[in-house]
C-alpha positions as CSV (number, residue, x, y, z in Angstrom):
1,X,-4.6,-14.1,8.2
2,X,-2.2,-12.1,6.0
3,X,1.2,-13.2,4.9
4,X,3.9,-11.5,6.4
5,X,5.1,-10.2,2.9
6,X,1.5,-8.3,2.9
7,X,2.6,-6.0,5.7
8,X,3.3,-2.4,5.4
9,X,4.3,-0.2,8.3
10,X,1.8,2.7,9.1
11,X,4.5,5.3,9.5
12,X,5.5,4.5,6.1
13,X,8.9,4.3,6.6
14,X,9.4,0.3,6.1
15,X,7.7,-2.2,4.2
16,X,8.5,-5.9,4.2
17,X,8.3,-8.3,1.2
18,X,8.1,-7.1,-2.8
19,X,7.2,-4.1,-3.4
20,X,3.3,-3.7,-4.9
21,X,3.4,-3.9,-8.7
22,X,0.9,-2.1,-10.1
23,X,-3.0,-2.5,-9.9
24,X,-5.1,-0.6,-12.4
25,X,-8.6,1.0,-12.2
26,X,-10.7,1.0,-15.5
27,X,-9.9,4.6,-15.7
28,X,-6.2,4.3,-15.1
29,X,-5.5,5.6,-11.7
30,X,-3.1,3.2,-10.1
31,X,-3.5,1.8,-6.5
32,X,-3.2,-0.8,-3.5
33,X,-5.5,-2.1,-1.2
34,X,-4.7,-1.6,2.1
35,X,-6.0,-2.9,5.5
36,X,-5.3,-0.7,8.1
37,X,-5.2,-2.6,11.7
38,X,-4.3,0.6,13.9
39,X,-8.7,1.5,12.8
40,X,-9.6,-1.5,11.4
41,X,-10.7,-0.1,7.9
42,X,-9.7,-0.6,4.3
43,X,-8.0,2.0,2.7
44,X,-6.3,2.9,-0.6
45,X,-2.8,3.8,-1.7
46,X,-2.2,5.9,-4.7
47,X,0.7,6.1,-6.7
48,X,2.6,9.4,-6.6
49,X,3.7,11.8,-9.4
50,X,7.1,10.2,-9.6
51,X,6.1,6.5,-9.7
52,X,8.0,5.4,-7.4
53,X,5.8,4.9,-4.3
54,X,2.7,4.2,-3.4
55,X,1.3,6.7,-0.6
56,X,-2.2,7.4,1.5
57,X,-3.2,7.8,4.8
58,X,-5.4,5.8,6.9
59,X,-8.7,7.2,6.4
60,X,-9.6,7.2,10.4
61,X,-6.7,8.5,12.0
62,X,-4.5,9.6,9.4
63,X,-1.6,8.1,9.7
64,X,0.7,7.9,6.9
65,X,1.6,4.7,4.9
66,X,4.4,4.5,1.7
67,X,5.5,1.2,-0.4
68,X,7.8,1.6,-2.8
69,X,7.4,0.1,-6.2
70,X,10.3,-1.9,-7.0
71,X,11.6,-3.7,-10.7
72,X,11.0,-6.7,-8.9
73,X,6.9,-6.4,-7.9
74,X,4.3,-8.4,-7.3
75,X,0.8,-8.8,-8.5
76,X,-0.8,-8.6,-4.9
77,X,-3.5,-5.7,-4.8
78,X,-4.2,-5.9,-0.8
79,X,-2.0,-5.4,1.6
80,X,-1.7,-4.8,5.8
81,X,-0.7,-2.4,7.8
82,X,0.2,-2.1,11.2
């Protein structure tokens, strides 16, 4: 069962706990694991142009998911939305 600070909302708009830190592929793209609950499938978020959010949609129904990177961060790489 996930820890509450692993939650993101699916309409993107709040997210509870740190935000994610950074997770790095081996050729440097940056993104978070996500479980998506509303269509029970995993998921990714990649980090926008800015840096300063992470951003994807869940890849059954669409819906849009943001967590914003803070100075604060955390080392988690999966997360769950709902």
């Amino acid at each position: 069962m996930a820890d509450s600070r692993d939650r993101i909302e699916i309409d993107g708009l709040q997210q509870t706990g740190a935000a994610p830190r950074r997770a790095a592929t081996p050729s440097g793209s940056r993104f978070i694991m996500v479980w998506f609950k509303c269509c029970q499938r995993y998921g990714r978020l990649s980090r926008n142009a800015a840096k300063t959010r992470y951003e994807g949609r869940c890849p059954r129904c669409g819906g849009r998911v943001s967590a914003g990177i803070g100075t604060d961060g955390t080392n988690r790489r999966m997360f769950e939305a709902r």
